[in-house]
N, C-alpha and C positions, 0 to 999 in steps of 0.2 A: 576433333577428338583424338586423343594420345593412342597409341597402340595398344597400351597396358591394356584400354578397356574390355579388349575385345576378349568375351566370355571369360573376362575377371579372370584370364589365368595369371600365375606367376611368372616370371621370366630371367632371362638372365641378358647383361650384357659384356660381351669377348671384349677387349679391345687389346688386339694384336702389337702389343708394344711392353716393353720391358718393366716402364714404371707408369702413374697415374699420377698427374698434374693435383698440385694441389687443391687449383681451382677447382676440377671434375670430383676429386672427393668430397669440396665441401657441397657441391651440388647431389650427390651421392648420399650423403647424410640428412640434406632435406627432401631428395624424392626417391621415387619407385620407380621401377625400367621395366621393360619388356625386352622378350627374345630379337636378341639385335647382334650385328656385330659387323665392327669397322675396322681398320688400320689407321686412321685419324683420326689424331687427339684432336683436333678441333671439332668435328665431326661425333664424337663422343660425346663428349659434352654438350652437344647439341640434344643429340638422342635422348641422354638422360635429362632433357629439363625436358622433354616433350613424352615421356613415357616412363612409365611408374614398375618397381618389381622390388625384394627385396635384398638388402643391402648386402648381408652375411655371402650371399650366391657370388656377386663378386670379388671380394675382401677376399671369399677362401679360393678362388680361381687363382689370383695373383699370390695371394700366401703361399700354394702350392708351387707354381712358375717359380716363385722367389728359391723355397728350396730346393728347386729344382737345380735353377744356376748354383745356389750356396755346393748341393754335392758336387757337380759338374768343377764347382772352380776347386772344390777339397780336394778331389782326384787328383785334379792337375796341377795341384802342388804339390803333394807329396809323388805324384809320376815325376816329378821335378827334382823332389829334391838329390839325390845323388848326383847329377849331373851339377846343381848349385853350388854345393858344396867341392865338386872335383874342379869348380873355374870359379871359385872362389866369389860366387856371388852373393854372398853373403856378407855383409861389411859391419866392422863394429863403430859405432858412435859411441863418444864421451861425456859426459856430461858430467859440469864439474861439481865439487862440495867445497864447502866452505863452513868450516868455525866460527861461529857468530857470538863465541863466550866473552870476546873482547872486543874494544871498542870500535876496531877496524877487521870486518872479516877476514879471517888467514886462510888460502886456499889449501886442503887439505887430502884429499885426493880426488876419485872417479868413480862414476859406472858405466862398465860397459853394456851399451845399449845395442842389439842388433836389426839389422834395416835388411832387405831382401831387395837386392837390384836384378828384377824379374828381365830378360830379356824382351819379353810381351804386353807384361803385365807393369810395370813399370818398379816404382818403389814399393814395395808393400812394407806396413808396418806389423811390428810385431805382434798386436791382438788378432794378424789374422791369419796367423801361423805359429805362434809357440801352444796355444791350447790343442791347437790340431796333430801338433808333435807327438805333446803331451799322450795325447789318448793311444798314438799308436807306438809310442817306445822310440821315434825316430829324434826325441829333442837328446836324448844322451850322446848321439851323437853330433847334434849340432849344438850343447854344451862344452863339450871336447874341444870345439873346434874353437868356440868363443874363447874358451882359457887359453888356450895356446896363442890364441892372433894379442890377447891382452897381455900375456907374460911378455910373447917376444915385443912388445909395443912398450910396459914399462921397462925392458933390459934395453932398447934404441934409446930413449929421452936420458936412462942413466947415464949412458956410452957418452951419447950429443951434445945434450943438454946439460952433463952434470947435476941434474934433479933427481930424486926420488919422489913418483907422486904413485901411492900407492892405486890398484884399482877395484874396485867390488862387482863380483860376476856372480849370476845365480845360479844357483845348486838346487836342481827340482828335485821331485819325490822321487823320480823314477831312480836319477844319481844316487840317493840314500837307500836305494834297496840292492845296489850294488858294496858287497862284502869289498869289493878290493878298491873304492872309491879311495882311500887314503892314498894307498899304493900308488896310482894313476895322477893323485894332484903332487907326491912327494916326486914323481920321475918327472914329471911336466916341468916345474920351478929346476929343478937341478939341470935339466936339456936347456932349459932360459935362461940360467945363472941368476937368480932372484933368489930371494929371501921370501919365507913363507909368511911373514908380514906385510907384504907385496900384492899380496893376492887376498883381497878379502872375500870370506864367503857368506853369501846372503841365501839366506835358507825361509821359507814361507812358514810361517807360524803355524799354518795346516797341516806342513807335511809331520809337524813332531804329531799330530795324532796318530799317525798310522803306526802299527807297530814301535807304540813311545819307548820302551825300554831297548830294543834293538837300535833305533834309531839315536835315541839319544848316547848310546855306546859309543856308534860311531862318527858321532861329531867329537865327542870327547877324544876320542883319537886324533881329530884332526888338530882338537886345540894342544892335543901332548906335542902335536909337530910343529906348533906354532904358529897355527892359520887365527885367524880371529876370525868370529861368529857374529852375523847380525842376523836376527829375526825379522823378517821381512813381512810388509804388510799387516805388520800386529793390530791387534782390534779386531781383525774378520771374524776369527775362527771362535771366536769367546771361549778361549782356555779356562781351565782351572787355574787361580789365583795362586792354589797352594804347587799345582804342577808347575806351573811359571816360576816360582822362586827355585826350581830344583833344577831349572833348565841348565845347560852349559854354553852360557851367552855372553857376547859383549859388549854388543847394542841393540834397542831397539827401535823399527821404523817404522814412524806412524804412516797406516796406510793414507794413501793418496787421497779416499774419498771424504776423510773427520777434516783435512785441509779445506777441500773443498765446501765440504757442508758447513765447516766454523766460520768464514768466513762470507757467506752467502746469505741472506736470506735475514734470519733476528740474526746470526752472526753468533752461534752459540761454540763456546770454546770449552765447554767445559769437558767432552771427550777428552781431548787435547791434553787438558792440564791433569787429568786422571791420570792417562799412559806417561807422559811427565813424572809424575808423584810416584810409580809405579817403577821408573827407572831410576830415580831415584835411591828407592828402599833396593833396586836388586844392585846401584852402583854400579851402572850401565848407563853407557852414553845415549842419549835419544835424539833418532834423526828424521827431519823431515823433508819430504819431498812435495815437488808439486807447487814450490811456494811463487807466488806470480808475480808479487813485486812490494816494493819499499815499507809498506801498510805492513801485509800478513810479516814481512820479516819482522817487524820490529816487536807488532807484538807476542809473536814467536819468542822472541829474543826476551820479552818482559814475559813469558810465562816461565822461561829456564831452557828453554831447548838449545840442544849443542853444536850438530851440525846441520845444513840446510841445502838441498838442490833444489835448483826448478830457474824459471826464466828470467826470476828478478835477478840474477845473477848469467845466468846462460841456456841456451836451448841448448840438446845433444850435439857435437861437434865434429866432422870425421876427423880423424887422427892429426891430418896436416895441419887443420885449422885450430884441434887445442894443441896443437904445438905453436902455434901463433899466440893465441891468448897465451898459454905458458911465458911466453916470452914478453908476452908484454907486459905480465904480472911480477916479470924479474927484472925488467927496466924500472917498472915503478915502484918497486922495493926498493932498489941500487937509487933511486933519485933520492927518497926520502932519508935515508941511510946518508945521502951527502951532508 
């Protein structure tokens, strides 16, 4: 007889480890457990097929644990970050765009992507660190930083390379509720000797909610200095239609997840072709990211979209390596041109 039985109590079981084996949950889902508790996963799952309790009691035990670590590792990233940022550990990745309007894609510029090379903790990527910035005010400073390593990055390949490959860095909310944000990217570009065509700024379609009329002033100012504007992640935020046409923009990027979904599943495009139709009427370029390969470009490319990142052309690159690719896309220009 199982232990649950005894005097029908309910119970719980501990098991001293960080995560829960697949296997023990789906055994978890089909029985009840009693007060137990082990440091073996194998062991556990034993327990729970021999003793009955409910399920919710351990789900929230480990739910809890979980956020436990999630603060623990929040702390010690941002206890982190100044130190990151003073040994430059922080690195930007590039990932390239490409023109798909004609028959042979033209590489056309970048974004800059940042990656966290954690002494401890290894590579982190950025979903597990720009929303954590975000909330405490500390991404304006590692926005700063991304512009700067991007400026001085396209003024080297000009120097080297003799190319201009423009690059697009993001501009969170927090950046737009700074008055002297203009000021700060026109000194930046002039320290880098770049052109403010150089620097593209991709702005999230959310942030124009906040304070729309202040916010949109000061992009206008940027575009008076000659920055160009993408609205980033368009679709999310479900704008007003009539406020979207008034916006000061000069492309828009469909977010990542209408790729994702159009292409999956019944394979429904029709999001897609809407934001299309949509940049169209405002005569704005429309770019997509996320695209995976030969398929979604094409018919990316048969619904009207302009330009395209994602893996069917390249993964994020550090510096040295799109300067590799750069060069091999200027060999294979200079061959065809023979």
């Amino acid at each position: 007889m199982g232990v649950g039985s005894e005097n029908d109590k309910k119970s719980v079981l501990i098991v001293d480890e960080e995560t829960v084996s697949l296997e023990i949950l789906k055994d978890i889902l089909q029985n009840e457990f009693h007060l137990l508790q082990t440091s073996d996963i194998h062991e556990a799952a034993d327990l729970i097929r021999k003793n009955r309790d409910h399920l919710s009691v351990i789900l929230l035990h480990e739910k809890q644990d979980g956020k436990n670590r999630h603060d623990e590792r929040s702390q010690r990233l941002i206890d982190g970050f100044e130190t990151a940022v003073r040994e430059e550990q922080f690195e930007v990745f590039y990932q390239p765009k490409f023109n798909i309007k004609a028959d042979i894609p033209v590489l056309t510029s970048a974004e800059a992507l940042v990656r966290w090379n954690h002494p401890e903790l290894g590579c982190i990527a950025p979903d597990s660190f720009i929303p954590l910035f975000e909330e405490n005010g500390l991404i304006r400073k590692l926005d700063l930083y991304v512009w700067k390593k991007a400026a001085l990055q396209i003024r080297e390949w000009k120097k080297r390379l003799k190319i201009s490959v423009p690059v697009s860095v993001n501009v969170s909310r927090v950046d737009l509720n700074d008055p002297l944000l203009a000021d700060h990217l026109k000194e930046l570009i002039e320290e880098a000797d770049i052109a403010p065509q150089d620097l593209l700024l991709e702005i999230t379609e959310s942030a124009y909610m906040d304070n729309e009329e202040e916010i949109i002033a000061r992009v206008c100012e940027l575009r008076s200095l000659g920055f160009m504007i993408g609205m980033d992640d368009f679709g999310v935020a479900y704008s007003n239609l009539n406020i979207i046409t008034h916006l000061p923009i000069d492309a828009l990027k469909i977010d990542r997840r209408f790729i994702v979904d159009a292409f999956s599943g019944k394979g429904d495009t029709r999001m897609i072709e809407i934001i299309i139709d949509i940049a169209g009427y405002l005569g704005v370029l429309v770019v997509a990211e996320g695209v995976e390969d030969r398929k979604q470009l094409q018919s990316l490319k048969n619904m009207g979209c302009d330009i395209v990142q994602g893996y069917c052309f390249s993964k994020p690159l550090k510096a040295k390596d799109f300067e590799v690719f750069l060069e091999e896309k200027m060999r294979s220009l200079s061959r065809k041109e023979i």
